[in-house]
Backbone as CSV, one residue per row, in Angstrom:
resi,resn,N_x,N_y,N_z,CA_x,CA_y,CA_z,C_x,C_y,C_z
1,UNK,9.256,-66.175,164.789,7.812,-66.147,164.589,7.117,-66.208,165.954
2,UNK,5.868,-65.465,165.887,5.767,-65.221,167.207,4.350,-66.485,167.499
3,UNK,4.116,-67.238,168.502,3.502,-68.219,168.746,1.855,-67.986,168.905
4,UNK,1.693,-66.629,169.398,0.241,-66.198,169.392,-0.399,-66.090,168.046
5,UNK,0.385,-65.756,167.328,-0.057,-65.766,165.602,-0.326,-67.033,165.612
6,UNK,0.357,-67.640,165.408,-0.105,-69.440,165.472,-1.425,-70.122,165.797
7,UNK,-1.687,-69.551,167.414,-2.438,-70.293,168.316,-3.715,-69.363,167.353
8,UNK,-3.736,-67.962,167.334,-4.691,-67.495,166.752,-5.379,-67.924,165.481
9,UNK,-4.248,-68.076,164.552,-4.694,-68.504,163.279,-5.669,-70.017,164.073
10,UNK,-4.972,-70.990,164.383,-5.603,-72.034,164.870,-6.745,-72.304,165.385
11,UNK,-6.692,-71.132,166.339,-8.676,-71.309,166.713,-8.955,-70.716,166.285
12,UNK,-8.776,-69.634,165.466,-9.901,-68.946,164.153,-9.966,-70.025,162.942
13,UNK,-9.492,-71.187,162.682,-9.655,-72.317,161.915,-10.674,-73.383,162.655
14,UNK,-10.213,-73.594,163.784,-11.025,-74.582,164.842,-12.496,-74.158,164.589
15,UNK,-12.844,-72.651,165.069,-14.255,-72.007,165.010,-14.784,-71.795,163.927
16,UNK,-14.339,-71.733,162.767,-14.450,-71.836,161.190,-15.146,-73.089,160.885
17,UNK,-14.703,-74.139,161.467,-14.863,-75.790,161.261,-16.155,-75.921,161.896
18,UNK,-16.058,-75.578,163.416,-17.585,-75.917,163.903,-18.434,-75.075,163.931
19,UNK,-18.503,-73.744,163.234,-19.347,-73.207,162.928,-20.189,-73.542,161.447
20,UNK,-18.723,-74.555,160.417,-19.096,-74.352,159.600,-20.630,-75.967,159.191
21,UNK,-19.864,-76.398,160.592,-20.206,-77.853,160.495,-22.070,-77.839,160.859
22,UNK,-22.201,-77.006,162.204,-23.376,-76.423,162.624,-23.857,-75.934,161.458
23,UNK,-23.477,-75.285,160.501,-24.338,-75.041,159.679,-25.257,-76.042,158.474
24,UNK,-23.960,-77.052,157.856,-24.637,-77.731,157.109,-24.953,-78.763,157.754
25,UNK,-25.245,-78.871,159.361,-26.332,-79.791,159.913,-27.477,-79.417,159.756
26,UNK,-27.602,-77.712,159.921,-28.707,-77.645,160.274,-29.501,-77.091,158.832
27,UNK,-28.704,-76.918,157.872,-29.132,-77.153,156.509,-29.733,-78.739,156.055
28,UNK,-28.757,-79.396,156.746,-29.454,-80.896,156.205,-30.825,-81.149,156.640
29,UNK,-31.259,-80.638,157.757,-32.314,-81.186,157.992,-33.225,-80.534,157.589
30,UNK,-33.444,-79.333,157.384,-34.488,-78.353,156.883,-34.849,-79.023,155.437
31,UNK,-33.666,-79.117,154.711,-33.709,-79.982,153.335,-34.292,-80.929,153.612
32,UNK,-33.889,-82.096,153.952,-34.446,-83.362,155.070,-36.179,-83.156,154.658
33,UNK,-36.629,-82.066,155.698,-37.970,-81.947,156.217,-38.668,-81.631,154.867
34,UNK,-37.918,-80.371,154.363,-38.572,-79.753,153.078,-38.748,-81.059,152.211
35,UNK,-38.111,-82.144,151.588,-38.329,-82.850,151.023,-39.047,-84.293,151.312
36,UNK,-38.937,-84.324,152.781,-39.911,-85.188,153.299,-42.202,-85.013,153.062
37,UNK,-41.411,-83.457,153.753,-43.138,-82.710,152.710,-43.474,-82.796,151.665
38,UNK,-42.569,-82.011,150.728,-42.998,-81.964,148.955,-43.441,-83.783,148.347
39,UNK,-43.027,-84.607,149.451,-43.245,-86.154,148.949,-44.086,-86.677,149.179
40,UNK,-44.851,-85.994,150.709,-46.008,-86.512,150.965,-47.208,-85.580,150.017
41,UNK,-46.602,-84.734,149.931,-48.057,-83.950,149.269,-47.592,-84.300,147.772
42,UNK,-46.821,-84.945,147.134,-46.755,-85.601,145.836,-47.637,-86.708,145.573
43,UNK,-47.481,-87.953,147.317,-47.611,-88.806,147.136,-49.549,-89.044,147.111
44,UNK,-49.942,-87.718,148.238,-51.247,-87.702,148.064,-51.688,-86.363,147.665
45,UNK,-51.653,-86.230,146.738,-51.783,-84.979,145.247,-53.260,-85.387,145.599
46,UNK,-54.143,-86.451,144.916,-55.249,-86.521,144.853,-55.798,-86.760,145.303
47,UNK,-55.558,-87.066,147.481,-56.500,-87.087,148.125,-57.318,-86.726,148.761
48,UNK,-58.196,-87.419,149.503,-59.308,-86.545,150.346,-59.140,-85.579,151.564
49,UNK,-59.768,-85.580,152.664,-59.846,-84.926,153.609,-58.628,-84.986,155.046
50,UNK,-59.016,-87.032,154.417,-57.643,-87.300,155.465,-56.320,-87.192,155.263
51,UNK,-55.940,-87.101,154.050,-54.715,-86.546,153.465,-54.222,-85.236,154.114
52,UNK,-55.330,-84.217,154.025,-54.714,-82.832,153.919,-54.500,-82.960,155.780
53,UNK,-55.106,-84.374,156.635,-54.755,-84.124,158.181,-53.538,-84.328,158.493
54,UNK,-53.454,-85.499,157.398,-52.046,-85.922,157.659,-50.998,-85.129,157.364
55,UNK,-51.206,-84.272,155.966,-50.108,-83.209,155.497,-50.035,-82.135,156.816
56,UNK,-51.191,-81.590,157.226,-50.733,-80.534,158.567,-50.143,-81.045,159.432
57,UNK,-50.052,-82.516,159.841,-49.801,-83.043,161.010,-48.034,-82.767,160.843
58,UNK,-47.689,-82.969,159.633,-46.421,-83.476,159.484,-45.599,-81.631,158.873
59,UNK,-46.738,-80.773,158.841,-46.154,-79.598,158.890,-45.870,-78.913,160.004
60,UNK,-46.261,-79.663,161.309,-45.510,-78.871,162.554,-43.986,-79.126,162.599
């Protein structure tokens, strides 16, 4: 068996892993954010003026 097959399979597994890992980080946080929003604008559904400052503030 030849050893480059090996090493290959191996870091095409290695880069699999931290690509795959980078991804559902950066899924977590979008989720994270997305649901950090939908809670504030749940939590002030019925408020006034200063509400909607605070909701933009927290949409950058």
């Amino acid at each position: 068996m030849d050893d480059s097959f090996l090493f290959d399979d191996l870091l095409l597994a290695f880069w699999l892993l931290v690509f795959s890992w980078v991804f559902l980080t950066s899924a977590q946080a979008i989720i994270r954010d997305h649901c950090h929003r939908v809670n504030l604008k749940n939590k002030f559904k019925s408020g006034g003026m200063e509400n909607e400052k605070l909701l933009r503030r927290t949409d950058k």
